[in-house]
N, C-alpha and C positions, 0 to 999 in steps of 0.2 A: 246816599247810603253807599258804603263802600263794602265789597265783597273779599274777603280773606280767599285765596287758594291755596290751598297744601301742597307742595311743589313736591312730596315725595309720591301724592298718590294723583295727583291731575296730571294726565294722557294725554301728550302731543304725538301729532304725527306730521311731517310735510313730505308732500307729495312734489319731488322732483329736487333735482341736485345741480342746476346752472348755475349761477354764481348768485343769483338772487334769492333763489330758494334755500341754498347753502348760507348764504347769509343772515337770511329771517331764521332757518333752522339753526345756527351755528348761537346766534344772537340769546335766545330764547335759551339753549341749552347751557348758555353764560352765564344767566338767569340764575340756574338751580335748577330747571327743569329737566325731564328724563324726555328726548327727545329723536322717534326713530323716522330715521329718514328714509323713503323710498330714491332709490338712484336707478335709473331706466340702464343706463352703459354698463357692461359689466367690467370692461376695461377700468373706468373708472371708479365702479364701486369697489374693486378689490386695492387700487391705489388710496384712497380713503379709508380701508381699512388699516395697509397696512404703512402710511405714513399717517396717516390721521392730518392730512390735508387734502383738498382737490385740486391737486395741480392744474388740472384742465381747466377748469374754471373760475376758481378762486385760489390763484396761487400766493403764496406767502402768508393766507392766514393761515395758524394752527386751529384744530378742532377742537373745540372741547370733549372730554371726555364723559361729559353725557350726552353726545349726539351719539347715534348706535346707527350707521346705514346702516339699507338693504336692500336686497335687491326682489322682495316677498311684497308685494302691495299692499295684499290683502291683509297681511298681521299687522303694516305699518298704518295703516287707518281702521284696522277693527278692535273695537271696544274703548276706543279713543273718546276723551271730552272735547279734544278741539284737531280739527282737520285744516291743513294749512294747505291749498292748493297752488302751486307754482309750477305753472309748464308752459312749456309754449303753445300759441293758441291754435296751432291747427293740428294738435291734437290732447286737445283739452277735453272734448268731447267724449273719445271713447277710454281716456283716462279716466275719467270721472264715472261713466256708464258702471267699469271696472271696481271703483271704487262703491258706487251705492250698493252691489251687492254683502257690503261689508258695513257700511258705517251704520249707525244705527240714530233712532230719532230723537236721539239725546244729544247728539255730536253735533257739535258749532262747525259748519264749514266755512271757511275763510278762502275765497279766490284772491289770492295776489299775481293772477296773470294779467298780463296784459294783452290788450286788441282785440279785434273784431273777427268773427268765425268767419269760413270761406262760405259761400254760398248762402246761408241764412243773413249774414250780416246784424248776429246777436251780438250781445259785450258778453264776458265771461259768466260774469253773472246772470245775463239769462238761458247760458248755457247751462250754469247749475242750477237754476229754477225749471229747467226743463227733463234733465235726466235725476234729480235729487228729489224723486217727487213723497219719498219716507221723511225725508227732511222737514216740519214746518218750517214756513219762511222767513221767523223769525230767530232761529236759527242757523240761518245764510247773512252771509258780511264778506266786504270788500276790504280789501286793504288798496288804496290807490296814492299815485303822487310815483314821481320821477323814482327809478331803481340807479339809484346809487349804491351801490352794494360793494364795492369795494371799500367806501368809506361806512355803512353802516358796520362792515363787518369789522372794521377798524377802529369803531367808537367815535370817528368823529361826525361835527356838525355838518 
């Protein structure tokens, strides 16, 4: 069974602007989707605005013009159908903490980070099985496999 989404009214949000999360978010917004991004630097989310690239991270791609940073968490993962989690992992945690004040138990969270937390020695994923606890867990998903993101963000294989 195949599910249709309406890409004018389904809510992405990704959480973090390194070159991998720019690139899942950039991807997606290539799509047809409306997608806002959280950027932690401010330095950098004001050059993303106004070249509509991330030089720091992912330089030489252009943005699409349905990725929207910003530098608001809260509004970029609340009321969202789908939550794209991409930070780095040691502080995935109080990112995420950040975040459950806001998403709600409709939202798909999607951890695309990678590694292992300092001291628990959790994967990401049970890092958001831990602070997501509004979330059913059917509702939590991994995206895993090598971050190639320059070439994702490039189209190619």
């Amino acid at each position: 069974m195949q599910t249709t989404v309406d890409k004018d009214t389904f809510a992405i949000g990704v959480v973090g602007a390194g070159s991998w999360g720019t690139a899942l978010a950039n991807l997606l917004a290539e799509k047809g989707f409306g997608v806002d991004q959280w950027v932690y630097e401010a330095e950098v989310l004001a050059q993303m605005i106004d070249t509509r690239e991330n030089q720091r991270f992912l330089p030489g791609v252009p943005l699409s013009g349905n990725l929207h940073p910003s530098g608001d968490l809260e509004t970029v993962v609340g009321g969202k159908d789908l939550v794209l989690v991409v930070t780095p992992s040691h502080v995935t945690r109080q990112t995420i903490e950040r975040c459950s004040r806001a998403v709600t138990p409709q939202t798909v969270v999607v951890s695309a980070s990678k590694g292992i937390e300092n001291g628990t020695h959790l994967t990401m994923s049970g890092v958001m099985q831990e602070t997501l606890v509004n979330i059913p867990s059917h509702r939590l998903a991994v995206l895993s496999g090598p971050s190639l993101a320059r070439e994702v963000a490039r189209s190619l294989p």
